[in-house]
C-alpha positions in Angstrom: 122.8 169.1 45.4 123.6 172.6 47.0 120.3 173.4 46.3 118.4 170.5 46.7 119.7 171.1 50.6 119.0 174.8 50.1 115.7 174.4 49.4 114.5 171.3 51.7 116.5 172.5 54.7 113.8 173.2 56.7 112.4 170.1 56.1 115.8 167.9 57.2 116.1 170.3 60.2 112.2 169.1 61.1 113.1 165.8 60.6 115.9 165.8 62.6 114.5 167.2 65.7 111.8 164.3 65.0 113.9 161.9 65.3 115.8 163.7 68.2 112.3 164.2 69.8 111.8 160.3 69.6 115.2 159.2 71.3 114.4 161.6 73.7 111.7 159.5 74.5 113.2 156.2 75.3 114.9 154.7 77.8 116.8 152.1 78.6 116.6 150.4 81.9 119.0 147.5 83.0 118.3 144.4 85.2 120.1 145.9 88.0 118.4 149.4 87.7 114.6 150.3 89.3 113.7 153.1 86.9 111.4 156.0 88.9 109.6 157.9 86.7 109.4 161.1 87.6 107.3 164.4 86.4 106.9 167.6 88.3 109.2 166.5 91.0 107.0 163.7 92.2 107.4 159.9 91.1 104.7 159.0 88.6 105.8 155.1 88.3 108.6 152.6 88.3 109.8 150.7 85.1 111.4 147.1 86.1 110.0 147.5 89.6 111.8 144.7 92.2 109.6 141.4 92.4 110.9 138.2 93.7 108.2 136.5 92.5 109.4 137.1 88.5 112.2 135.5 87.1 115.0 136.6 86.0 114.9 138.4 82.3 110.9 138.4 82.4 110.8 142.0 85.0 110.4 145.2 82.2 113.8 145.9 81.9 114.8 146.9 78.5 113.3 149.9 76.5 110.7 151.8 77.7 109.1 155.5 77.1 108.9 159.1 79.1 107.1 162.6 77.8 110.5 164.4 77.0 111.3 167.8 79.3 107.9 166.7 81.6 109.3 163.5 82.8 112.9 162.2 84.2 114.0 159.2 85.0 116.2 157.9 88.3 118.0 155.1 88.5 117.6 153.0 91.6 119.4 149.9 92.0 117.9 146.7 92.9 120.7 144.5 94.1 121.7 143.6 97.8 123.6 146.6 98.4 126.1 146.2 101.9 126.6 149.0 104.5 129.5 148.8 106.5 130.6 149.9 109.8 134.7 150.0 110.9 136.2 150.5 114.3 133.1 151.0 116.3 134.1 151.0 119.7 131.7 149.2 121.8 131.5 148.3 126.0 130.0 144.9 126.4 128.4 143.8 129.6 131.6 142.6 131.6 133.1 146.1 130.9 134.8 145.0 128.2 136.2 147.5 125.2 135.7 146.4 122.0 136.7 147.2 118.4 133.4 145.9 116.6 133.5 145.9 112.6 130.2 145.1 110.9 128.3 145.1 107.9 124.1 145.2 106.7 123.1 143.9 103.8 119.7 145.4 102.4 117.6 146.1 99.3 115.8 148.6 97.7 112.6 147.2 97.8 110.1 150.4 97.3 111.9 152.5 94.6 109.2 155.2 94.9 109.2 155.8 98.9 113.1 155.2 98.3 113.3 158.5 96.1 110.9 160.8 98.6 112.7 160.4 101.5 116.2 159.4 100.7 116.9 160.3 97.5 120.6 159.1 96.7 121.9 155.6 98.3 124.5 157.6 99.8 121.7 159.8 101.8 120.5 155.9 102.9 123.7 155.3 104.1 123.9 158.4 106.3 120.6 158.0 108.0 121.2 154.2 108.1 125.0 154.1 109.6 123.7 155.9 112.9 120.8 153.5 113.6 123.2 150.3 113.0 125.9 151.8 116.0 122.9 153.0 118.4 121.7 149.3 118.3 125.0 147.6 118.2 126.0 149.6 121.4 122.2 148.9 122.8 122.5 144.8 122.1 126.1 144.4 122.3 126.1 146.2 125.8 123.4 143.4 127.5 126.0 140.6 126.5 129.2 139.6 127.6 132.7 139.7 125.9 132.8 135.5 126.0 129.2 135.2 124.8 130.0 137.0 121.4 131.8 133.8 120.7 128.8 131.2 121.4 125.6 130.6 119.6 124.4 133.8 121.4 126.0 136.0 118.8 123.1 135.0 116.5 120.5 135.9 118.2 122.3 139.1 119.1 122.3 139.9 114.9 118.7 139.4 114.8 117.8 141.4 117.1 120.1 144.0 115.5 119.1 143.5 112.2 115.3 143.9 113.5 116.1 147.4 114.4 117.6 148.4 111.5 114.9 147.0 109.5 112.3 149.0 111.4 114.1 152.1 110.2 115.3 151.4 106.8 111.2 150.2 105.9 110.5 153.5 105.9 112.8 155.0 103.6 111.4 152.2 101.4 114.1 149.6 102.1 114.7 146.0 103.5 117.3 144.9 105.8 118.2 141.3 104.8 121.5 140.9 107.5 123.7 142.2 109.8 127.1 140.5 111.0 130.3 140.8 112.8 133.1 140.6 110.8 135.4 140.7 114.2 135.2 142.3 117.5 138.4 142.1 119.8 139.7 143.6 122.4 142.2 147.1 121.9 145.5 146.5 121.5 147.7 147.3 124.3 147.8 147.6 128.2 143.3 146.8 127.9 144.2 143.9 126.2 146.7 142.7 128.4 144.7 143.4 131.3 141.6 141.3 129.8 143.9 138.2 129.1 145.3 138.4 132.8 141.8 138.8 133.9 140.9 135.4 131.7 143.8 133.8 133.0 142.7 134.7 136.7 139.0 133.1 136.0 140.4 130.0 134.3 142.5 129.2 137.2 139.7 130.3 139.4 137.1 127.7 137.8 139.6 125.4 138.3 140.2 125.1 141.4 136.8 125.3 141.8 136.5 121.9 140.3 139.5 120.6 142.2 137.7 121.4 145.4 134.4 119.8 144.3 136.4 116.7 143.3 138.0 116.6 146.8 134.6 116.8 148.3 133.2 114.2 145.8 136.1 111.9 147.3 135.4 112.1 150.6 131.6 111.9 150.4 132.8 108.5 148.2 134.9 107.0 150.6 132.8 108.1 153.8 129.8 105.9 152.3 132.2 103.4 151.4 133.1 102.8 154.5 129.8 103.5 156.3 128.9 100.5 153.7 132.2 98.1 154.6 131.4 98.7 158.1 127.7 97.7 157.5 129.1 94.4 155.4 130.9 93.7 158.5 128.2 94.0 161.3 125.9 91.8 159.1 129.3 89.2 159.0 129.1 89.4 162.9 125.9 88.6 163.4 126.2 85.6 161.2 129.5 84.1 163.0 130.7 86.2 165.3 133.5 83.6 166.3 134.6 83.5 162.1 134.5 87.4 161.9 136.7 87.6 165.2 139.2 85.2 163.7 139.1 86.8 160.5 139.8 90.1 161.9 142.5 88.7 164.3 144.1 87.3 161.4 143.9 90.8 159.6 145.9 92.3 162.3 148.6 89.6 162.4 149.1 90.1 158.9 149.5 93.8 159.3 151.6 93.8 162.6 153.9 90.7 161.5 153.8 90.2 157.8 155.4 91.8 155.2 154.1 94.9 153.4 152.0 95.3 150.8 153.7 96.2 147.3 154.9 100.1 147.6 154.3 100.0 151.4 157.6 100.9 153.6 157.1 99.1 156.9 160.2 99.2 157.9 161.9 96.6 160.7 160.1 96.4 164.4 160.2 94.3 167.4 157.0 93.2 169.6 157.4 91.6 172.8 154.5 90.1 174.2 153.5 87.4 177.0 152.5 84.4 175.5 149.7 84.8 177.9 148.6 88.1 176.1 145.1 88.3 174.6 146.3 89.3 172.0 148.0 86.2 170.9 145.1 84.8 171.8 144.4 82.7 168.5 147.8 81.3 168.1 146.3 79.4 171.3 143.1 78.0 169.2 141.0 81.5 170.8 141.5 80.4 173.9 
């Protein structure tokens, strides 16, 4: 056996770096993975390149082939892949301060423009994290504190995310959202402050309304009786002698009668002539 080996170790030590030759020339590329091809230090082509359009399991991952010590292989990774921002310190519109936490999602779209300008993900998220503060300070700073939590915020994260996409497009990838995870005021004497300001408005507003429910009221009751004051002209010219009769009536009740329910009259005493035009209908209007 000894020499058997001895004499065919040449051959086995051929074979070997064969077979060694032949791994070197595979490899194995995952769903998650964009696999850049590279030789001579430029990208030469992309195994399991991103595609919505294929389904998943049918996109060249798996085995594939490279020319060993010509051609290397990079990894890229075609997932959504976040990008988050903490404690970003932001001055809305109303001169608020505001502690803003956000987050991008995006994906490596381009693997190939991906690996001549940026390289690494990390070297992404360096050029990336710069461009998602300069336009949250840019859009953030045209709004106010109290429109942040309307409808308003969306648009406000489009507009963002339209900004970052601009950028990130040319380092080969896509922006696919940007949100606020919160934004509130500092803690402390600025926070104080704002909630005393908030309370100020709030009573502001409404007294506001107060006073243009006080004005409603009297524009109500100065037609009203503009109106009962029309009703009784027109009564007037109808039967003048029934309208003088009624209204005589209306002030006997008033001046001798009891009070209405919740009205203190008190007790009074009225001495009159019986001659008095006053009393004129307790002598038939005469």
């Amino acid at each position: 056996m000894d020499s058997l080996l001895q004499n065919h170790k040449g051959s086995l030590i051929a074979v070997i770096a064969l077979i060694v030759a032949l791994l070197s020339t595979l490899v194995v590329v995952p769903e998650t993975e964009q696999g850049v091809v590279i030789r001579a230090g430029e990208p030469n082509r992309v195994i399991n390149r991103f595609d919505p359009t294929q389904e998943f399991g049918d996109t060249g991952a798996g085995i594939s082939w490279r020319i060993p010590f010509l051609e290397s292989v990079q990894m890229v990774d075609r997932r959504i892949l976040s990008l988050d921002m903490e404690g970003e310190t932001v001055l809305s519109n109303d001169q608020q301060r505001l502690e803003v936490n956000a987050y991008a999602r995006y994906r490596i779209f381009n693997p190939v423009l991906f690996v001549e300008r940026a390289r690494t993900e990390e070297n992404l998220t360096g050029q990336l994290e710069p461009i998602l503060s300069s336009a949250l300070r840019q859009e953030l700073g045209r709004r106010t504190f109290a429109s942040l939590l309307t409808p308003e915020r969306g648009n406000a994260m489009e507009n963002i995310r339209d900004a970052l996409d601009a950028e990130a497009r040319s380092y080969g990838a896509q922006i696919i959202d940007v949100r606020i995870k919160r934004a509130d005021l500092p803690e402390g004497a600025p926070l104080n402050a704002a909630f005393r300001r908030m309370e100020s408005d709030r009573q502001e507003e409404a007294e506001t309304i107060r006073a243009g429910g006080r004005r409603d009221a009297q524009i109500i009751r100065a037609e009203a009786e503009a109106e009962a004051a029309q009703i009784y002209a027109a009564a007037y010219n109808q039967d003048p002698g029934f309208y003088d009769f009624y209204r005589a009536m209306e002030s006997y009740r008033r001046t001798f009668g009891p009070g209405r329910e919740g009205e203190d009259v008190g007790e009074s005493a009225v001495i009159l002539s019986p001659d008095n035009d006053y009393l004129r209908q307790f002598r038939g209007g005469q």
